[in-house]
N, C-alpha and C positions, 0 to 999 in steps of 0.2 A: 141332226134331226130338224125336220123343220115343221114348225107349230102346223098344229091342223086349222087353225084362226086365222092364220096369218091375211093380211090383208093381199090382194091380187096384184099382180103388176097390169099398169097403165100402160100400151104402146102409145101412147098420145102425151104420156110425162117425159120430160127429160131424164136421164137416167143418170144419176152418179153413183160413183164408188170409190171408195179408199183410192185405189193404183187409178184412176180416173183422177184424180184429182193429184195427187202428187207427180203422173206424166203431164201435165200441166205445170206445174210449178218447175219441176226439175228441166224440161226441157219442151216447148210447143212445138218442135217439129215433131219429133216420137210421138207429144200425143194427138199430131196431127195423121199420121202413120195409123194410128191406133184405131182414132176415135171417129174422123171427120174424110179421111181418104178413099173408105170405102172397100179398101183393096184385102187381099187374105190376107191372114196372119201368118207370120211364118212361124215354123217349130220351135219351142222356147228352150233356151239354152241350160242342158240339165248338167250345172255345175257341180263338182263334189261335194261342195258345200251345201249345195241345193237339193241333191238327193238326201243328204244324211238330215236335213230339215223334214222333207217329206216325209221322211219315213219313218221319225221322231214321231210326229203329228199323227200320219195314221195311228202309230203304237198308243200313245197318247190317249186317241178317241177312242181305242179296245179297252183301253183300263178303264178309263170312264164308263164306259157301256156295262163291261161284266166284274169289275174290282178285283178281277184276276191277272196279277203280271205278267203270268205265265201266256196270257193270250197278244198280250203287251209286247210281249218277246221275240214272238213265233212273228208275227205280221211285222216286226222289225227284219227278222231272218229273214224272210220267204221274200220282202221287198228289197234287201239288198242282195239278194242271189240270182235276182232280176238278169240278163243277162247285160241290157241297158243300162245298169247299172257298175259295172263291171267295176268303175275306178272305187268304188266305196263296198266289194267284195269280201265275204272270208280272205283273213290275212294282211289287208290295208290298213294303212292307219286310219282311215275315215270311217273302216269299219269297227274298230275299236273303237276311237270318239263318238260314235252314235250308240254305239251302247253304254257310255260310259253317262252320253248325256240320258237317253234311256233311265239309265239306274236313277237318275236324279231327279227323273220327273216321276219315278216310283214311290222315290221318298216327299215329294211334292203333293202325289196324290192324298200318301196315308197320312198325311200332315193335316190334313181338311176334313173337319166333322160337320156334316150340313144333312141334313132331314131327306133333300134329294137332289138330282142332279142331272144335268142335259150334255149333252157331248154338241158342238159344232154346230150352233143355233144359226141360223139363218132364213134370211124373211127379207122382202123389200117393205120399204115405210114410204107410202105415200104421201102427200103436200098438194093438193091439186088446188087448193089458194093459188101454191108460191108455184105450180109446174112443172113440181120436179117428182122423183120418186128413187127413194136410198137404196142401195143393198147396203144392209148391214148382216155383220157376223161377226160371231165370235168363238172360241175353241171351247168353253167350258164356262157354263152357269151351273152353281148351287143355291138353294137355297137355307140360308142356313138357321133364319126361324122367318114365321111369317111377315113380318115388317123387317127383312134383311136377306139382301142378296149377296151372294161374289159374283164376280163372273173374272173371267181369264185370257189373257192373251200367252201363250207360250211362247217363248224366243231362245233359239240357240245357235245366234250369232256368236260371232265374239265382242261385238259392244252392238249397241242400238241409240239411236238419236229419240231423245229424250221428247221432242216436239211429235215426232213422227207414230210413237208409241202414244202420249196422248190422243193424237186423233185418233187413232185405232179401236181406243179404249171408248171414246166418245160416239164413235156408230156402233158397236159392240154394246152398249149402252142401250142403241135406240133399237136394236136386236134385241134384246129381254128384254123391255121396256112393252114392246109390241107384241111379241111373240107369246107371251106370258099376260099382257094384259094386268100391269100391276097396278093396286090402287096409288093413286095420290101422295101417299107417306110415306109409302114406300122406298126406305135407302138401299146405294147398291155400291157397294164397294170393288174396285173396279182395278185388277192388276196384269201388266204385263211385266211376265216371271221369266229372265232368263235361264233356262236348265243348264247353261254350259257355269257365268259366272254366278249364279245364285240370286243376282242384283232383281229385286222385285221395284217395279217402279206403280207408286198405290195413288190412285184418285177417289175420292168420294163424293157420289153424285147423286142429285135428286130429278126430280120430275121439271123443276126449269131449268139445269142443266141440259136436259134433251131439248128443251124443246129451243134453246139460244142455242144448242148443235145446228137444231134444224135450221135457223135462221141463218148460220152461218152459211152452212152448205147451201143455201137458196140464193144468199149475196155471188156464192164465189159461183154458182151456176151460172149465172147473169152473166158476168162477167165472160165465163168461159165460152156461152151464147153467141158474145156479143164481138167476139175476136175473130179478126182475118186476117192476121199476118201468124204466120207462124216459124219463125226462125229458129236455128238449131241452136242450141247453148251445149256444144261440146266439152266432155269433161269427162273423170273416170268414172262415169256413171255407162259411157259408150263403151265398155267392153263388156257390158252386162245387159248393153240394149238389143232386142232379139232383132231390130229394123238394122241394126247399124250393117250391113253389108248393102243396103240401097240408099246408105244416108254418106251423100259425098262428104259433106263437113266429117264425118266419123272417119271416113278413108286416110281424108288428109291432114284429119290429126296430128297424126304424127313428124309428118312431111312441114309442120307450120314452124317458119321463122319467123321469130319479132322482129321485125327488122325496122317497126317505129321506135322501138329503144335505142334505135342510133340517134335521136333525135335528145338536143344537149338537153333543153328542160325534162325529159324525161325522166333520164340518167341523171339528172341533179336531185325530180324527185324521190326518186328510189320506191317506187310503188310496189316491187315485192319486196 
């Protein structure tokens, strides 16, 4: 749902986001592809793993909406009977595993007593000081008394990188934050919940936690501004990247011999 408050997006701000930011970090060529080349996007790659995520999430946002699992259930079926969907089918093990994680985000839901509750907040947050302007989101805000929020990130990897779910949790932050318009004192307890391993990773944030979010994202904006070189950083992140069939470095990944390892101080120092 997204606020009816919500503030407007800028075309004149810079625009960042979560996956904006971490195709940066993980590789400037993808998010040169992405973000600065202009060029279409190609179809993204709908992994098994990927669909039964999806389709978690929808299921997810029905429970949320009408506190009925049974709607929870149905919109899991109907999206993996998808025909596109085929490898994560009645019958599959990906279709069992998504309902298994399903089940857990059932008991996840009826685990939380809160007064009221939003499914899949999303809003951009503006900075026209600093020139930029956020998407933030996040899968599930309660409130669970007037001076106390959750809000939720759901995950049903098989592990998640602990840095990566902070940030997530940090714009998802300035997503209720904005969206809601909360006072001042306002605390917001803040979790990204794996539904496969159960692992709840929890932050508690205030109102100057958002707003050193913002500053951050405004430093690492700059930054990302201010760059014109964009080199590939190949790695197993390129079988996951939707560009890697136009990105030579990805092609010839695997084709790549060390072949400065012949060199003696190398092999003396032993760098892997």
């Amino acid at each position: 749902h997204v606020a009816l408050h919500s503030p407007p997006m800028s075309e004149t701000l810079f625009q960042v986001t979560h996956t904006k930011i971490q195709s940066f970090q993980r590789c400037r060529k993808q998010y040169w592809f992405s973000y600065v080349s202009g060029l279409d996007w190609p179809p993204s790659r709908d992994t098994p793993a990927a669909i039964v995520g999806k389709g978690v999430h929808r299921a997810m946002r029905r429970l949320c909406e009408t506190d009925h699992p049974e709607d929870a259930e149905h919109e899991l079926d109907a999206y993996l009977r998808m025909p596109k969907h085929h490898e994560a089918a009645p019958g599959t093990e990906y279709h069992r595993l998504a309902f298994e994680i399903l089940a857990n985000g059932i008991a996840a839901h009826e685990s939380i007593v809160s007064e009221d509750r939003y499914a899949e907040l999303s809003t951009w947050v503006p900075s026209r000081s600093r020139g930029i302007t956020i998407r933030a989101m996040i899968d599930r805000a309660d409130r669970l008394d007037p001076d106390h929020w959750l809000i939720i990130d759901w995950k049903t990897g098989r592990y998640d990188l602990d840095e990566i779910v902070d940030a997530q949790l940090d714009i998802g932050h300035l997503a209720l934050r904005t969206s809601r318009m909360l006072p001042a004192g306002t605390r917001v307890t803040a979790i990204g919940w794996n539904l496969r391993s159960g692992h709840q990773r929890v932050r508690e944030l205030n109102r100057d936690d958002a707003r050193k979010t913002v500053d951050y994202i405004a430093n690492f904006a700059a930054r990302m501004q201010a760059t014109s070189e964009f080199p590939a950083t190949p790695g197993p992140h390129c079988t996951f990247c939707d560009w890697r069939d136009r990105c030579d470095e990805a092609i010839s990944l695997d084709r790549t011999e060390l072949t400065w390892l012949d060199d003696d101080w190398e092999r003396a120092a032993e760098p892997f």
